[in-house]
C-alpha positions as CSV (number, residue, x, y, z in Angstrom):
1,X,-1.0,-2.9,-14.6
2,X,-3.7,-1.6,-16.5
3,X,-3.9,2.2,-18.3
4,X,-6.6,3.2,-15.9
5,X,-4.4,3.0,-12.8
6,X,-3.6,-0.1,-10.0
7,X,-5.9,-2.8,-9.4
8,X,-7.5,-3.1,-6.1
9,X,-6.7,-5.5,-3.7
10,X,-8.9,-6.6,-1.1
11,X,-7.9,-7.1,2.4
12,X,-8.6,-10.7,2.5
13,X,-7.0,-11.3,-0.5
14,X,-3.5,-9.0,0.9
15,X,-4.2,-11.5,3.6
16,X,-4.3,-14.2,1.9
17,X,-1.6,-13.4,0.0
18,X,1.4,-12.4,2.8
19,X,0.3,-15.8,4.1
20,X,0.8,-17.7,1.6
21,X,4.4,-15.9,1.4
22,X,3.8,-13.9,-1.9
23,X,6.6,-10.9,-2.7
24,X,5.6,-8.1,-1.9
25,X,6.6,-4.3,-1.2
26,X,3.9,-2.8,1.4
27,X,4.6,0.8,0.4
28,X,2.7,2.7,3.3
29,X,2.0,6.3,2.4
30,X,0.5,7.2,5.3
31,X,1.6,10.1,8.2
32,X,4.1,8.8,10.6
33,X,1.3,9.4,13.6
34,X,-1.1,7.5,11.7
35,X,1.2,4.3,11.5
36,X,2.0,4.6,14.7
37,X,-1.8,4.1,16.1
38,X,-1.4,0.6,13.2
39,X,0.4,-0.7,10.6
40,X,1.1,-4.5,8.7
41,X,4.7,-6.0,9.8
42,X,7.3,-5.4,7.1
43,X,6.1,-2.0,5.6
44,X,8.0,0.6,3.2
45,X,7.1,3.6,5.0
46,X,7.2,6.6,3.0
47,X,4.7,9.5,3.6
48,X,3.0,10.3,0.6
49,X,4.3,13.7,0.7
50,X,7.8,12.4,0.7
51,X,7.3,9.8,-2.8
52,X,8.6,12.2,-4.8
53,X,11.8,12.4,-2.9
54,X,12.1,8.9,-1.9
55,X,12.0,6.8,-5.1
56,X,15.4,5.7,-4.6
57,X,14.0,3.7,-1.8
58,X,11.6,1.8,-4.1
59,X,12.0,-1.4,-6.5
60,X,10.5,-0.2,-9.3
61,X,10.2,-3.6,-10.5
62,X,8.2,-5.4,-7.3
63,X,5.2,-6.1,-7.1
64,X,3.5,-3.4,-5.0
65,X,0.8,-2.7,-2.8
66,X,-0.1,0.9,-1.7
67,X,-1.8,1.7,1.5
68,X,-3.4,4.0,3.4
69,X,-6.3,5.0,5.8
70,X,-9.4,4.5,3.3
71,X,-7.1,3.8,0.2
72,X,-6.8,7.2,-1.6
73,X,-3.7,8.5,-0.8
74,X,-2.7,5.0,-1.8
75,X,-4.5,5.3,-5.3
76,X,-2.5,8.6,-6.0
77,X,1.2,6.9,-5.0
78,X,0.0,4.4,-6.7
79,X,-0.7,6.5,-10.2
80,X,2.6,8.7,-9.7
81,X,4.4,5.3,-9.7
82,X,2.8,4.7,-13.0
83,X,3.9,7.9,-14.2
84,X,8.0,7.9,-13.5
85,X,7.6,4.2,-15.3
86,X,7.2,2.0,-12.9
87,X,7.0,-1.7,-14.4
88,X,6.5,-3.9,-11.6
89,X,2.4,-4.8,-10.7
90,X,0.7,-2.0,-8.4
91,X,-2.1,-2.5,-6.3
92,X,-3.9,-0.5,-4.1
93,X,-5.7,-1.9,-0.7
94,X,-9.5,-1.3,-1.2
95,X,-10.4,0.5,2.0
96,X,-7.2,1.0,3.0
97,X,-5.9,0.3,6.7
98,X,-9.8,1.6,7.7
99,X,-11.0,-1.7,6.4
100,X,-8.0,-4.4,7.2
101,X,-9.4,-3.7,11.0
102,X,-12.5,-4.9,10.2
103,X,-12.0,-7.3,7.8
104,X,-8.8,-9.2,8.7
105,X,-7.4,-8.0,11.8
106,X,-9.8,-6.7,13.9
107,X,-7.1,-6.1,16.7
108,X,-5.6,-3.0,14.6
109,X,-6.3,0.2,16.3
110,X,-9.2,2.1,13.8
111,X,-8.9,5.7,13.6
């Protein structure tokens, strides 16, 4: 984890990475209607609106990937995580669920 926020992970190298049956928390932050439409088996779902509320929920020790639709609202779970001390390794999907459609899976639905 670096001072300046998560690093970005690309969606070939997520890919890469679940397959090769790495660790890792998917923490979703998207809407509930917008995971519907798509979403990576084996996701934390927890709105970004909800974090706050939710931490409970989280490992604050795993090493984390943050998603969302383009990869913003994941950049800003991903820096309040830093903030309430999170230790484990954040990453945020560059492009978010927008791009894993058309760079890995392009069955997901794109919205």
């Amino acid at each position: 984890m670096t001072a300046t926020g998560p690093k970005p992970i690309s969606p070939k190298e997520l890919a890469a990475r679940l397959e090769r049956g790495d660790e890792l928390v998917l923490l979703d932050v998207r809407e509930p209607g917008e995971v519907a439409i798509c979403a990576l088996p084996g996701i934390l779902h927890i709105p970004l609106g909800e974090l706050s509320v939710r931490l409970t929920e989280l490992d604050l020790d795993a090493e984390t990937v943050c998603i969302c639709h383009h990869g913003i609202r994941s950049a800003h779970a991903a820096a309040a995580l830093q903030q309430i001390g999170f230790d484990g390794q954040l990453w945020n999907l560059s492009g978010g669920m927008d791009r894993w459609s058309t760079d890995v899976d392009p069955s997901a639905r794109r919205y």
